[in-house]
NUGUVO-40043 format. One record per residue: residue number from 0; residue in three letters; z, x, y of N, C-alpha, C, CB in turn. Coordinates in steps of 0.02 Angstrom, whole numbers, plus 50000, padded with zeros to 5 digits. Atoms other than C-alpha are relative to their C-alpha. Glycine has a CB too. Layout:
residues N
[NUM ALA [Z X Y] [Z X Y] [Z X Y] [Z X Y]] ...
end
This chain:
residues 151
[0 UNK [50001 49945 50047] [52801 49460 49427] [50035 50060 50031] [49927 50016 49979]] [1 UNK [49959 49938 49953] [52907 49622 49460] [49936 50047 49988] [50091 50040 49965]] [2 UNK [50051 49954 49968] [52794 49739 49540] [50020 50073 49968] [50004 49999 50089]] [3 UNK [49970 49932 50004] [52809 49922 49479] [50036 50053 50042] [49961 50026 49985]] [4 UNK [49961 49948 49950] [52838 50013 49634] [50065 49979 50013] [49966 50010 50070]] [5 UNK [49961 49996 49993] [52982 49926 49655] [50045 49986 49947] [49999 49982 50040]] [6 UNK [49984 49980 50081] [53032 49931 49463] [50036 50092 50024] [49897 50001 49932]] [7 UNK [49983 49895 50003] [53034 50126 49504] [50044 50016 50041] [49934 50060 50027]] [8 UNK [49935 49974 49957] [53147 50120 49665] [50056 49972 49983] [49997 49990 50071]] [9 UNK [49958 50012 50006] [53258 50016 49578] [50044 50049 49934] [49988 49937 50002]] [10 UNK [49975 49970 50063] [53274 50130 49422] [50003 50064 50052] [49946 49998 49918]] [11 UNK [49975 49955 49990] [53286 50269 49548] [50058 49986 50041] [49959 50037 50019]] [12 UNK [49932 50016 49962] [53437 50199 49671] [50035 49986 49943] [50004 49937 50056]] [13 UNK [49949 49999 50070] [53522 50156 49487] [50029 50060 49977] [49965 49978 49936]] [14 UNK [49977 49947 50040] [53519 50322 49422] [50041 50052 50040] [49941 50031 49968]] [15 UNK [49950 49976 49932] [53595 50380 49600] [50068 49975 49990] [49976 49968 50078]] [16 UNK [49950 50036 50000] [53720 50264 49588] [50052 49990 49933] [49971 49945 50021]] [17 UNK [49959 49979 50069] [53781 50286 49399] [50014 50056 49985] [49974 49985 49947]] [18 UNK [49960 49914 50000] [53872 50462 49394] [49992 50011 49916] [50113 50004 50033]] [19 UNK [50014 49965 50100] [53854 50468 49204] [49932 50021 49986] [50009 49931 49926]] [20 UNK [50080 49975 49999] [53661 50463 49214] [49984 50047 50001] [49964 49989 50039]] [21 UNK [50029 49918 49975] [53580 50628 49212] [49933 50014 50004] [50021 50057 49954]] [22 UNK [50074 49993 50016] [53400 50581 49184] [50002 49938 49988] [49969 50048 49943]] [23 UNK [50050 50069 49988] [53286 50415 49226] [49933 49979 49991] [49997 49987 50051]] [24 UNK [50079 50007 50019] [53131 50357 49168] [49978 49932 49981] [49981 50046 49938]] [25 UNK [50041 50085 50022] [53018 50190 49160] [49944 50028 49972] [49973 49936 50071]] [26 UNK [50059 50001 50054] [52916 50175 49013] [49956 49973 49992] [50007 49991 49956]] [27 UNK [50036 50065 50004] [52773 50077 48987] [50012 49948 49942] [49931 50016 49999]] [28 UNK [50002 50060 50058] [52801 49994 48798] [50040 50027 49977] [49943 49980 49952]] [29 UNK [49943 49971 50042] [52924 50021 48670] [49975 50065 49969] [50024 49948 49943]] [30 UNK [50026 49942 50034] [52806 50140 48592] [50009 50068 50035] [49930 49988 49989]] [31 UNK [49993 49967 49976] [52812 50245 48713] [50079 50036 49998] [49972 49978 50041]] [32 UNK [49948 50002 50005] [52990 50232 48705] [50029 50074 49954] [50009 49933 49977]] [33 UNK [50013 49978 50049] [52997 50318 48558] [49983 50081 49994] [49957 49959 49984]] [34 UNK [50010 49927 49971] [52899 50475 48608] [50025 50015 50041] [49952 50020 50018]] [35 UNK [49977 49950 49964] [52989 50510 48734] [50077 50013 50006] [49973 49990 50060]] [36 UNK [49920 49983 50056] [53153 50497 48637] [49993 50076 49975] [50004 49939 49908]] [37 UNK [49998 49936 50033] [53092 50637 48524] [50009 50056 50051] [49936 50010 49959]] [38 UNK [50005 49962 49968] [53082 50746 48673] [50066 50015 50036] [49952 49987 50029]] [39 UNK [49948 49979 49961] [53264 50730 48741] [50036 50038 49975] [50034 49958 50022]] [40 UNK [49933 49941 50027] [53393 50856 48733] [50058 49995 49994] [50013 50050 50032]] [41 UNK [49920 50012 49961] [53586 50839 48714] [50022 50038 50066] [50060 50025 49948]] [42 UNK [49994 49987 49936] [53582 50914 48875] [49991 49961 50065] [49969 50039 50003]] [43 UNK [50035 50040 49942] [53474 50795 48968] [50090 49923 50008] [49884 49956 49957]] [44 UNK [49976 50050 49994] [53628 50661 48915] [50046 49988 50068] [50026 49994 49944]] [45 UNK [50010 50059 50007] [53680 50521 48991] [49926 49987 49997] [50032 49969 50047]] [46 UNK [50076 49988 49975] [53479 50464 48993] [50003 49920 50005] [49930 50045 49941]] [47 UNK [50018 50068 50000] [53444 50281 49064] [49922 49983 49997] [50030 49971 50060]] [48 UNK [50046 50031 50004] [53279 50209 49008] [49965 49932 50020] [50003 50008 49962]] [49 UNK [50012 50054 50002] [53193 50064 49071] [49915 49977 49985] [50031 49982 50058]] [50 UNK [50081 49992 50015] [53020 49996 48995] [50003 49916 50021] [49964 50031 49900]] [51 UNK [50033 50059 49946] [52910 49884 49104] [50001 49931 49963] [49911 50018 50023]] [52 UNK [49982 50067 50001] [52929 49704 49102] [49945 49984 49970] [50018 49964 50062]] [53 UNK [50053 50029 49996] [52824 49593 49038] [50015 49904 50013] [49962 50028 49932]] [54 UNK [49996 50082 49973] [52800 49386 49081] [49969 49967 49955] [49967 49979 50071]] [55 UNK [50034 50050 50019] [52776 49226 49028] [50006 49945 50055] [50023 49979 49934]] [56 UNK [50004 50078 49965] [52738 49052 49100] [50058 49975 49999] [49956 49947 49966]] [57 UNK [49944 50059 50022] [52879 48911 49128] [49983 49945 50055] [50093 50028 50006]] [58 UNK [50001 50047 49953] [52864 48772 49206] [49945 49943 49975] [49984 50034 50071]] [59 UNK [50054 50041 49978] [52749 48599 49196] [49954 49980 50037] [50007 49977 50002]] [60 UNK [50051 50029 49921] [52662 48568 49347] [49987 50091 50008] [50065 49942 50099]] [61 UNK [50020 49922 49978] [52573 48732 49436] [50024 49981 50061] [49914 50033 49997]] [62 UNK [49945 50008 49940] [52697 48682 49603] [50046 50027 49949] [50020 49917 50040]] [63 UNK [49928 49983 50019] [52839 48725 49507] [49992 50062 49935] [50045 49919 49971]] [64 UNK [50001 49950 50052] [52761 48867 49393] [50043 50082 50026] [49911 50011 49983]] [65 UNK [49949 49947 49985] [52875 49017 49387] [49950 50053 49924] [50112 49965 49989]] [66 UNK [50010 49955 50073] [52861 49183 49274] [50063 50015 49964] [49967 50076 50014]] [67 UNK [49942 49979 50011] [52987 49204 49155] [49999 50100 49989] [50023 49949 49932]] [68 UNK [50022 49947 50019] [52991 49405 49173] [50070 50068 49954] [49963 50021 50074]] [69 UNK [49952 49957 50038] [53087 49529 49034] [50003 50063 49981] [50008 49982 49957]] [70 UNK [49989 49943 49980] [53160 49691 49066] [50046 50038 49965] [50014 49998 50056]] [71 UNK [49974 49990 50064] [53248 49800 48941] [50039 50069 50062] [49935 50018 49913]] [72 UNK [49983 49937 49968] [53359 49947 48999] [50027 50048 49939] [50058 49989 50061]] [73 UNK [49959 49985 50058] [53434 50077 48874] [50032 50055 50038] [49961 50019 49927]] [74 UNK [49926 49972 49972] [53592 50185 48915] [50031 50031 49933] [50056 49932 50034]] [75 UNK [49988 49965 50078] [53589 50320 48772] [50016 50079 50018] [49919 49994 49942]] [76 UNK [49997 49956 50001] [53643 50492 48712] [49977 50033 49957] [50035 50005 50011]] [77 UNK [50046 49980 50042] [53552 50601 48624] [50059 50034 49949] [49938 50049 50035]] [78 UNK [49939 49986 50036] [53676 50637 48450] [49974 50071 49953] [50026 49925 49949]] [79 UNK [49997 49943 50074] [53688 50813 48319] [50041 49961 49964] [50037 50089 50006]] [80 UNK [49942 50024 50038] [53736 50720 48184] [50018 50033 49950] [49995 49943 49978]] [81 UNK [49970 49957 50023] [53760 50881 48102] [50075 50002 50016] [49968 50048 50015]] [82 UNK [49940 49983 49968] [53931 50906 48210] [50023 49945 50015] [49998 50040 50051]] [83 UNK [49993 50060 49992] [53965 50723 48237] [50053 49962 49945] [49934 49977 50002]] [84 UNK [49974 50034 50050] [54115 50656 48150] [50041 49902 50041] [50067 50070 49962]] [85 UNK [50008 50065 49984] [54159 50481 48159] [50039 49962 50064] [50016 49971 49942]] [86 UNK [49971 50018 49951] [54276 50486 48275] [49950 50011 50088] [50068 50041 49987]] [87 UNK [50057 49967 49940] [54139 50578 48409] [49957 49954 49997] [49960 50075 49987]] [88 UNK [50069 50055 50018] [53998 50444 48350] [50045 49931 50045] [49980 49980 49879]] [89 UNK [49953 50030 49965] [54129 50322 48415] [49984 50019 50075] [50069 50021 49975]] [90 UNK [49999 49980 49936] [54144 50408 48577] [49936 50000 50042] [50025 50059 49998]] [91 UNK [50084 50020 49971] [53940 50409 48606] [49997 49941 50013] [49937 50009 49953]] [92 UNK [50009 50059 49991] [53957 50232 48591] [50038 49953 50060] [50011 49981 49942]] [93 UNK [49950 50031 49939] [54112 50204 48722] [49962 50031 50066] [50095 50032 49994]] [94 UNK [50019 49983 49942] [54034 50326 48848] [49950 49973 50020] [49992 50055 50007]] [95 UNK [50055 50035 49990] [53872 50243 48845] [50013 49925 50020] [49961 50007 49942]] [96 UNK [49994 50060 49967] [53946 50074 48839] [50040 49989 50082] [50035 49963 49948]] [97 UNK [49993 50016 49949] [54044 50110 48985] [49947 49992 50062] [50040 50032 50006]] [98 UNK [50030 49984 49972] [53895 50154 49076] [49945 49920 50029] [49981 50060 49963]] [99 UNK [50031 50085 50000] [53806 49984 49015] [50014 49946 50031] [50005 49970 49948]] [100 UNK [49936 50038 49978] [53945 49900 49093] [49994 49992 50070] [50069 50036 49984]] [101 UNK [49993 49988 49926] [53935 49988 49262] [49924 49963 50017] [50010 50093 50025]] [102 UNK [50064 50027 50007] [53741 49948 49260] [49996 49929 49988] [49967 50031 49951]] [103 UNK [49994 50100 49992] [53771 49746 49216] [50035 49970 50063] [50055 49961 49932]] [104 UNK [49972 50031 49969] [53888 49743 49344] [49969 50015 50085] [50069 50014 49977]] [105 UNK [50039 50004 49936] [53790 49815 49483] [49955 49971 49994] [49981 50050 50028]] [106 UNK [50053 50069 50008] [53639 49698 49434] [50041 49949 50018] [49968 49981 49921]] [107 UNK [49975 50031 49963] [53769 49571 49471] [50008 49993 50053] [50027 49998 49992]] [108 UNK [50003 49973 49924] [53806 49630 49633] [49934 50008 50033] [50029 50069 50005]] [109 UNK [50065 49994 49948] [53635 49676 49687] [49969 49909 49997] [49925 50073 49960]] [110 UNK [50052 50072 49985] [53565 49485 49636] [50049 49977 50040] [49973 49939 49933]] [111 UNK [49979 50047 49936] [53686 49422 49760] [50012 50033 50072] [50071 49963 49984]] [112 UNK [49986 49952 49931] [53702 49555 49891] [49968 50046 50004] [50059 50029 50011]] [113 UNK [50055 49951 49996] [53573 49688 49853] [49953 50001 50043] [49968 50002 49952]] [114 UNK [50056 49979 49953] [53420 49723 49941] [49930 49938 49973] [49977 50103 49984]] [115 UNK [50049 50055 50011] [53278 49601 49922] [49950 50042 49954] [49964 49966 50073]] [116 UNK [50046 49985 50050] [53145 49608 49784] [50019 49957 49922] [50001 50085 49994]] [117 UNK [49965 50023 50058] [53158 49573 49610] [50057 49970 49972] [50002 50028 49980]] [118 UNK [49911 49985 50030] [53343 49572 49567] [50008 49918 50007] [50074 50062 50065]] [119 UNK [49973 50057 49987] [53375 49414 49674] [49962 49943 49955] [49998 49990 50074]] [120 UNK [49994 50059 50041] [53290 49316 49539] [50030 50019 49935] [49933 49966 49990]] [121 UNK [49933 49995 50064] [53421 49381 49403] [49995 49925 49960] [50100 50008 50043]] [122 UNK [49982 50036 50052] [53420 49240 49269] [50068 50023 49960] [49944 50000 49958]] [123 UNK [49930 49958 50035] [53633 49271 49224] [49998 49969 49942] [50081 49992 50037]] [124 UNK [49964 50027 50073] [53623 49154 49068] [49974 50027 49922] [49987 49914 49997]] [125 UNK [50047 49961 50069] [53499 49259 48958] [50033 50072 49994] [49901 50012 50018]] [126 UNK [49994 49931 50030] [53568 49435 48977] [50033 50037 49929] [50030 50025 50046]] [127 UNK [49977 49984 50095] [53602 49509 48807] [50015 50095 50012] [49898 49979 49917]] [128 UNK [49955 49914 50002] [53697 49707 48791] [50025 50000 49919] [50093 50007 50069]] [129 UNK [49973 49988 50058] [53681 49771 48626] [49986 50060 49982] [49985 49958 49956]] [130 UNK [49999 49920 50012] [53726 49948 48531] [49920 50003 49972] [50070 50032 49935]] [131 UNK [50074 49980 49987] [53564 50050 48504] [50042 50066 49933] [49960 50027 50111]] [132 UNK [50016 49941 50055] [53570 50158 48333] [49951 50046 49966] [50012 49983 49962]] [133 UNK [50060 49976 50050] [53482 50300 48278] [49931 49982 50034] [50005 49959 49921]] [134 UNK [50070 49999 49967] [53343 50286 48403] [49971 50072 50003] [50004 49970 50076]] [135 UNK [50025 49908 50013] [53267 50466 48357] [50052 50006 50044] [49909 50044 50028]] [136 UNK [49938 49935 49985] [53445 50557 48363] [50033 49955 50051] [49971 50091 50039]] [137 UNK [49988 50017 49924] [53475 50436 48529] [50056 49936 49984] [49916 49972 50049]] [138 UNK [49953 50056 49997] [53630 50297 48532] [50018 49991 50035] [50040 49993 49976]] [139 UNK [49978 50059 49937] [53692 50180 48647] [49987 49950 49995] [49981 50001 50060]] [140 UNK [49993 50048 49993] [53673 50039 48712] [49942 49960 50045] [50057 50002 50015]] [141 UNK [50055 50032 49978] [53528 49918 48779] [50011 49936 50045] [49962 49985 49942]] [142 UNK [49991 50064 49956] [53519 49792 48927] [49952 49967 50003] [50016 50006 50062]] [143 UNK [50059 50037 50000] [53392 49647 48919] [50008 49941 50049] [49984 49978 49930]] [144 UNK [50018 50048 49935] [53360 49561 49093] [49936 49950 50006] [49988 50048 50059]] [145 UNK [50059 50069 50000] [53275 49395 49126] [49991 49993 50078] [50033 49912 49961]] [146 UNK [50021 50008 49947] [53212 49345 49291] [49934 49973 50018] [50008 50047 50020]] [147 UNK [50017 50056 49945] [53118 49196 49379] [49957 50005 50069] [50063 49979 50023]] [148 UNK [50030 49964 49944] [52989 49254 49471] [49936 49940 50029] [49966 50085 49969]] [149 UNK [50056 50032 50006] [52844 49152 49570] [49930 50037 50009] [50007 49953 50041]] [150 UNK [50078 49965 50019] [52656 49190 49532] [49967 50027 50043] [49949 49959 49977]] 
end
């Protein structure tokens, strides 16, 4: 199971390491999510979110039981869509995705050369990166990590 404390140093060496970032935070549920959307500023943007994992079982035998555990990231900007014309709504969506990009690709890198913990059980065939609309005012883009953990 991924442990929190090191949930938290990995969402803080990320947000070091991504120059667009400007603000980091692990959530506990989506709900939470949510509230603490309403609270960002177009100031605070870039803002990377990540809300805590949760697990399931896999495996037949309890020798070979694993957790499957799933980890969400989001990589948003907070939009006026008063002043927002379509070409700018566009542009929330490239800056963010680049960001999503840099962030998939250092998860790459760290599960094979990173620092030990979590990461190195990366599951690469599940990850999914998709745009994020209209999350109270907030758009971008969302990373959903799998990972192979034992009990």
């Amino acid at each position: 199971m991924i442990l929190i404390p090191e949930l938290k140093q990995y969402v803080k060496d990320t947000e070091q390491a991504l120059e667009d970032v400007n603000f980091a935070r692990v959530v506990v549920v989506k709900d939470e999510l949510t509230t603490f959307l309403s609270k960002i500023r177009p100031t605070d943007n870039q803002i990377m979110i990540a809300v805590m994992p949760d697990a399931s079982t896999r495996g037949n035998d309890v020798d070979k039981l694993k957790l499957r555990n799933s980890l969400g990231f989001f990589f948003l900007e907070k939009t006026d869509y008063g002043a927002t014309r379509q070409d700018d709504w566009l542009d929330v969506f490239s800056r963010t995705q680049e960001t999503a990009l840099a962030f998939f690709n250092k998860v790459l890198d760290d599960s094979i050369d990173g620092p030990c913990g979590f990461i190195r059980d990366l599951v690469v065939s599940n990850i999914s990166i998709n745009p994020e609309s209209n999350l109270v005012g907030c758009n971008g883009w969302s990373v959903e990590l799998y990972f192979d953990s034992t009990v």
